[in-house]
C-alpha positions in Angstrom: 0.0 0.0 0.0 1.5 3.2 -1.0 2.2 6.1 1.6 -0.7 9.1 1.3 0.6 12.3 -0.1 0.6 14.8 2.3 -1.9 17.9 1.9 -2.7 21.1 3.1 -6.3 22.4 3.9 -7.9 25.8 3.7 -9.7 27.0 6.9 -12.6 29.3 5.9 -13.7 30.9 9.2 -16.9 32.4 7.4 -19.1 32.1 10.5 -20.1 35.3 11.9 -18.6 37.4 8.9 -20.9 40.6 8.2 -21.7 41.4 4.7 -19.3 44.1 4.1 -16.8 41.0 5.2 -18.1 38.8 2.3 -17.6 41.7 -0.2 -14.0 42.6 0.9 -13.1 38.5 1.0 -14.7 37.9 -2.1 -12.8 40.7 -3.8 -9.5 39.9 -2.3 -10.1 36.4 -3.6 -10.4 38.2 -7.2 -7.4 40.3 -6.9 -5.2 37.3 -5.2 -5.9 35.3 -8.5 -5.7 38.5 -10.8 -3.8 41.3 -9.2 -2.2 43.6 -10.4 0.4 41.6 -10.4 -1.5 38.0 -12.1 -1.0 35.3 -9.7 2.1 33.0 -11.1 0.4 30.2 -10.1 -2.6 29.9 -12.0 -2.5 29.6 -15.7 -5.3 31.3 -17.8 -6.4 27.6 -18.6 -6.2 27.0 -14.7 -8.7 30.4 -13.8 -11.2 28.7 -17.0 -11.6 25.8 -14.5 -12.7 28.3 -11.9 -16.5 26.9 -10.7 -17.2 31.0 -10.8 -15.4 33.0 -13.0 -13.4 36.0 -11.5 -15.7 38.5 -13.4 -19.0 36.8 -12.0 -17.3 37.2 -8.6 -17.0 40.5 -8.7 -20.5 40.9 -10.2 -21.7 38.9 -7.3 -20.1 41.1 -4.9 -21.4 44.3 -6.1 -25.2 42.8 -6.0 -24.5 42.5 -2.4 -22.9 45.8 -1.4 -25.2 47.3 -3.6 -28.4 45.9 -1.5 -26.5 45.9 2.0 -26.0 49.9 1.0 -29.9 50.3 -0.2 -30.7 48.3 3.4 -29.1 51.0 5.1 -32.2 53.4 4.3 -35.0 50.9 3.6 -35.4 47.7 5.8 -37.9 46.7 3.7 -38.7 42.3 4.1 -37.7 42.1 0.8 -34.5 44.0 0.4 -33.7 41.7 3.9 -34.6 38.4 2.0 -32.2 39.1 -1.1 -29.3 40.6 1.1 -29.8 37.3 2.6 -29.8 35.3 -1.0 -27.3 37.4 -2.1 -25.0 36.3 0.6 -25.3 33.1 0.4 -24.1 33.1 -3.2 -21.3 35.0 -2.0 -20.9 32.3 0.6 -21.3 29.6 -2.2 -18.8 31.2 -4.2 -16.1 31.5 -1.7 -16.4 27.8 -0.8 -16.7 26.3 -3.7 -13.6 28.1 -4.9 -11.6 27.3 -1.8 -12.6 23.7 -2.6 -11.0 24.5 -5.9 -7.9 25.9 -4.8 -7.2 23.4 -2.0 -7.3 20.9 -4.7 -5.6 22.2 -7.3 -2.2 23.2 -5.1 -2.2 19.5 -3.8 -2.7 18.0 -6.7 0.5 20.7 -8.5 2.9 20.1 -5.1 2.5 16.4 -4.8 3.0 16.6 -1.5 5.4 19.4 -1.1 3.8 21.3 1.7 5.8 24.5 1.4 4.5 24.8 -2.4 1.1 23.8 -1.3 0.9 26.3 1.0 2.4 29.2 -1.2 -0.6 28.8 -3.8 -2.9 28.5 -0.9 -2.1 31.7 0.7 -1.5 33.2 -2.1 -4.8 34.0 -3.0 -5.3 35.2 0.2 -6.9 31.8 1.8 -5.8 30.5 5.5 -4.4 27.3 6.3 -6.3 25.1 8.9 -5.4 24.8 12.2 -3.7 21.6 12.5 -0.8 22.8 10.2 -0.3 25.8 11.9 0.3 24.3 15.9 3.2 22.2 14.8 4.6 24.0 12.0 3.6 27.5 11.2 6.6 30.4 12.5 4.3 33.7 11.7 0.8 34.2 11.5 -1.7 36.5 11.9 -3.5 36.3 15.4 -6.5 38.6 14.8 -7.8 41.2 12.1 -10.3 43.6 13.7 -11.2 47.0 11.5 -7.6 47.7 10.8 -5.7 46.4 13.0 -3.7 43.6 12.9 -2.3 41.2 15.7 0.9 39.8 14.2 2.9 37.0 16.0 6.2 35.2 15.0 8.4 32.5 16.4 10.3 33.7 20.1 13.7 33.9 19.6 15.1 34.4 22.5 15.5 37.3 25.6 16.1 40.6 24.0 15.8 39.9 20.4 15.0 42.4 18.3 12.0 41.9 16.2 11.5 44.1 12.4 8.0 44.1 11.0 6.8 45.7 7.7 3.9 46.3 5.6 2.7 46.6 2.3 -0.6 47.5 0.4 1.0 46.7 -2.7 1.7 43.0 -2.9 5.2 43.5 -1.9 6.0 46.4 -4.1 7.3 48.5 -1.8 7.3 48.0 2.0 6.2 50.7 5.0 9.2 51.9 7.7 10.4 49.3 10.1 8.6 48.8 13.1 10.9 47.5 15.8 9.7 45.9 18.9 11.5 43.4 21.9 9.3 40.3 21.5 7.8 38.2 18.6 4.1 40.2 18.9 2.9 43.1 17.3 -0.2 44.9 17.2 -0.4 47.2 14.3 -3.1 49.6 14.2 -4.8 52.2 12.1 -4.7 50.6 8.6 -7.3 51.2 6.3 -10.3 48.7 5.5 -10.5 46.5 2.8 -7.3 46.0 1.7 -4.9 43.2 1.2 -2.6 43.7 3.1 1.6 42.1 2.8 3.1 41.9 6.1 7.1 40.1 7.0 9.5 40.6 9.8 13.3 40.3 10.5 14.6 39.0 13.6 18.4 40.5 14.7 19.8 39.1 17.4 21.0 40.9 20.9 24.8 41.5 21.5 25.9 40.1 24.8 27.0 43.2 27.0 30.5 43.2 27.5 31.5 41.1 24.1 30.1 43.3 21.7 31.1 40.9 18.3 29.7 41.2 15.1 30.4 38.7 12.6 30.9 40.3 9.1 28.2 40.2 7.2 25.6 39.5 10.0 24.2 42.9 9.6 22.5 41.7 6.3 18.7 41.6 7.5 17.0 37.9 6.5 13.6 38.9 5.7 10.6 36.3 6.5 8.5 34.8 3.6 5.2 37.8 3.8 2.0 36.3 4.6 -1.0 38.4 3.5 -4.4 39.1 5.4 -7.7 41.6 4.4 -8.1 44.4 6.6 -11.9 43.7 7.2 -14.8 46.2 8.9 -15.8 43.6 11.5 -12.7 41.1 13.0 -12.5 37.7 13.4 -10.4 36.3 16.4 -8.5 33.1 15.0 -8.7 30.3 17.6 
């Protein structure tokens, strides 16, 4: 009997998300497989496969903002019922394509995780929990309206931890944030964007022996992990 391939699993977490959280998840979905910049991993023939076209997605998306907004004003039983339709398509839409893209990066890494997981996240899905307890060295804790709870792997009494940003997909990367301790809590970003984030860890200099290999000073930068900025947070457990 031959060993099972190791896969990876996508971890939705759409319980409790409001609808302006559907929209912005939908739409990040769009831009993680269409950017700017396209997605490497997907082929055109690959997005044809889709079981909802990127376009439809973003159609879907703006029937649902555009009633959620018309709800605002008129609560109406039957603006309430297709807000309700409407999000369940939404709902549809984002699983079935996570279904899609769990399959499709197992099936194209043949059970190596660390590609799995790179076309995973890359369109902006999480990774269920059972990867990330044993293996997972940076994460994002929490995303509530803007701010983001950002945790890496402790290194040790008095090291120096670097954390970035980016809006862009990497493009270009905010001033470095420097903190003692592997947590961050970065706040005051805006809504509905995808956001880039990777951190750097330096190492303290024992007082008294201040030595500095050559070359050391050369920051190693951590593979980014992206996350939506959403209007209403979801704790990760």
């Amino acid at each position: 009997m031959k060993n099972a391939i190791k896969r990876e699993l996508i971890a939705l977490n759409l319980k409790g998300i409001d609808t302006p959280g559907l929209v912005s998840l939908q739409r990040a979905i769009v831009k993680g497989f269409n950017g700017p910049p396209a997605n490497p991993n997907f082929t055109a023939a690959d997005l044809a496969k889709l079981p909802v076209s990127t376009a439809d997605m973003l159609l879907q998306a703006t029937a649902l903002e555009g009633t959620h907004t018309l709800r605002q004003t008129n609560k109406s039983a039957s603006l309430t019922a297709q807000e309700h339709d409407y999000a369940a398509v939404v709902i549809n839409t984002i699983t079935d394509t996570a279904a899609f893209v769990e399959a499709f990066a197992n099936r194209k890494a043949a059970g190596d995780l660390a590609l799995a997981i790179q076309i995973i996240t890359s369109v902006g899905f999480q990774l269920k929990k059972e990867f990330v307890k044993h293996q997972r060295t940076f994460e994002v804790v929490s995303v509530n309206n803007g701010t983001f709870h950002l945790r890496a792997k402790a290194a040790g009494r008095r090291t120096a931890f670097i954390w970035q940003w980016s809006d862009d997909d990497g493009k270009t990367w905010s001033f470095p944030i420097i903190t003692i301790g592997s947590e961050i809590i970065i706040t005051n970003l805006k809504n509905d964007i995808y956001y880039s984030f990777r951190y750097a860890v330096v190492p303290p200099v024992i007082q008294g022996k201040p030595v500095i290999p050559a070359g050391s000073e050369q920051l190693v930068w951590s593979n980014p992990i992206n996350e939506v900025s959403k209007h209403t947070g979801i704790e990760k457990k």
